[in-house]
C-alpha positions as CSV (number, residue, x, y, z in Angstrom):
1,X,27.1,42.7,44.7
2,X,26.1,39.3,43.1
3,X,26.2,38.8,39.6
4,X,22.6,37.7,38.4
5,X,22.2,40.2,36.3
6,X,21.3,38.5,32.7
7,X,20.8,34.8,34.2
8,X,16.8,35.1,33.1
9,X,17.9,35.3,29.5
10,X,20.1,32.4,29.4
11,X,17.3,30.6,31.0
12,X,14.9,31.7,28.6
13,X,17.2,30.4,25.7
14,X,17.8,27.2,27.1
15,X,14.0,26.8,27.4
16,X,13.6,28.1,23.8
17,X,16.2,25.7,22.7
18,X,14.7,22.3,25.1
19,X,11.3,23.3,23.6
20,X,12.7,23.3,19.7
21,X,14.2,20.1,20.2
22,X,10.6,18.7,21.5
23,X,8.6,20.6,19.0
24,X,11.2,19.1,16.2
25,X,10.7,15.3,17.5
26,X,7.2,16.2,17.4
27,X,7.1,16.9,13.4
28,X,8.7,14.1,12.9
29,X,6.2,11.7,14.0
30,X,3.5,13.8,12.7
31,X,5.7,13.0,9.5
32,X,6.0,9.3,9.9
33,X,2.6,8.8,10.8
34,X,1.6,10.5,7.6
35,X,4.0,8.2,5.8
36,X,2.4,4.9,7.6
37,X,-1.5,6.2,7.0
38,X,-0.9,6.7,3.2
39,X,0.7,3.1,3.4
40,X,-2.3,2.1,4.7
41,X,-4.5,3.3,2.5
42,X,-2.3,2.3,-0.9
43,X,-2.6,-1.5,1.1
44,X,-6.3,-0.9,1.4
45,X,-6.2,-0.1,-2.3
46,X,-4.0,-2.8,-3.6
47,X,-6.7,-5.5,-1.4
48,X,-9.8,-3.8,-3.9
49,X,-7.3,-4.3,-7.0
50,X,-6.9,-7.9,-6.1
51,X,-10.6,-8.9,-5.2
52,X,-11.5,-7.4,-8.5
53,X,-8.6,-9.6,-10.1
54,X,-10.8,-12.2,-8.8
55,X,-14.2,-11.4,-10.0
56,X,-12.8,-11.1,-13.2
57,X,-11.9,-14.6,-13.0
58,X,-15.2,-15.1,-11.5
59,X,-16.7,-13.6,-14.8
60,X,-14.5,-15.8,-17.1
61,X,-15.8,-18.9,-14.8
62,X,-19.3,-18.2,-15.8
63,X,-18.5,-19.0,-19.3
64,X,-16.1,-21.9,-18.8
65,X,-18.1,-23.9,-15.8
66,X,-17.4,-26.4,-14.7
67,X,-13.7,-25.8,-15.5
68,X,-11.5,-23.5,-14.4
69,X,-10.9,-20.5,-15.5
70,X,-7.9,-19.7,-17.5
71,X,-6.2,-16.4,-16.0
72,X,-4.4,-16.1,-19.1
73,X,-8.1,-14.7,-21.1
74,X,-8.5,-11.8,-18.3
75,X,-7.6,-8.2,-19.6
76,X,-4.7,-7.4,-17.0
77,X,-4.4,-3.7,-20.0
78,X,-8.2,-3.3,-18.8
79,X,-7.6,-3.5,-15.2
80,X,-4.7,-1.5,-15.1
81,X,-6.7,1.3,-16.4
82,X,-9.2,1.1,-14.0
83,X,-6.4,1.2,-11.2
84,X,-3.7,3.1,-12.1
85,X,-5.1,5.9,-11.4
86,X,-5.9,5.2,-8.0
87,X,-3.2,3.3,-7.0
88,X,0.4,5.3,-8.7
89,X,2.9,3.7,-9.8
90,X,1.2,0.2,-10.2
91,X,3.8,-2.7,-11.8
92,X,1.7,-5.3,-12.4
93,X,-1.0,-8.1,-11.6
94,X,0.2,-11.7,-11.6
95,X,-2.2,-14.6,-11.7
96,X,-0.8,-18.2,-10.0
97,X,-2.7,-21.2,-10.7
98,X,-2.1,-23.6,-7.8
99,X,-4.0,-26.5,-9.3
100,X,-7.6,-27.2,-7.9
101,X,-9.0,-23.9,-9.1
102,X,-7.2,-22.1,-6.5
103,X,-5.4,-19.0,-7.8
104,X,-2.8,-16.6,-6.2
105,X,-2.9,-12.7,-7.4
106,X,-0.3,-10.5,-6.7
107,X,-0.8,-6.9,-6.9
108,X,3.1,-5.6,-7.0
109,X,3.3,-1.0,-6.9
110,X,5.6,1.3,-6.2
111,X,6.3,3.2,-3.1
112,X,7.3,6.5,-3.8
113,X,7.2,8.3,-0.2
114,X,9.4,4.9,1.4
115,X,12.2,6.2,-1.1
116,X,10.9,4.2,-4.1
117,X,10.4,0.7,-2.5
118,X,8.2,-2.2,-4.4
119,X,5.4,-3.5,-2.3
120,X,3.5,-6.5,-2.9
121,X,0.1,-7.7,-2.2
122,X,-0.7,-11.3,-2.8
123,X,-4.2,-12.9,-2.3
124,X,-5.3,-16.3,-2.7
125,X,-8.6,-17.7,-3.6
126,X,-10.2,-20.6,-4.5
127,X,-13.0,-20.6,-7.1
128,X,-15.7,-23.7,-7.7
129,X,-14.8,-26.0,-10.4
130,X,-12.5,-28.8,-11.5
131,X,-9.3,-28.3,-13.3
């Protein structure tokens, strides 16, 4: 008599148990590629925050030509209010001047789904005029 009797059943738990694990590994990349897309897209955001940074300086350069622009005239309360909403949790715009007309803007939010982490976009840009 040979004692077989049963051995399907722990075979069928140890697949049920090899195929958890998988299906487990599985949600967790479906999780962190969720967590990298909406990364992407608060990036893809915080580049359209910072190129309308810059036409706002492009607006206040149509007044002040042939000089440069003075970052310190542009509504950063206005342009917050037109992003916020978008992008959540949004710190704050910086303006650089780096002399020549050419001008750093930082874009700085929060990341809430990266357990709270500051990101930062900077973009620089040069505008025509003299300082």
């Amino acid at each position: 008599m040979t004692r077989t009797e049963g051995f399907t059943l722990v075979e069928a738990l140890v697949s049920l148990l090899v195929l958890s694990l998988g299906l487990l590994g599985v949600a967790g990349m479906q999780l962190k590629a969720l967590q990298s897309a909406h990364a992407g897209y608060q990036r893809s955001v915080a580049t359209l925050a910072a190129q309308d940074a810059q036409e706002r300086l492009w607006a206040q350069l149509a007044s002040s030509f042939p000089a440069c622009p003075d970052p310190d005239t542009v509504n950063i309360e206005d342009w917050r209010a037109n992003w916020e909403s978008v992008l959540p949790s949004l710190a704050t715009l910086t303006y650089k001047d780096k002399g020549e007309c050419t001008f750093t803007v930082a874009v700085i939010w929060g990341e809430g789904r990266f357990g709270g982490e500051t990101e930062m976009f900077e973009y620089t840009f040069r505008l025509p005029g003299t300082t």
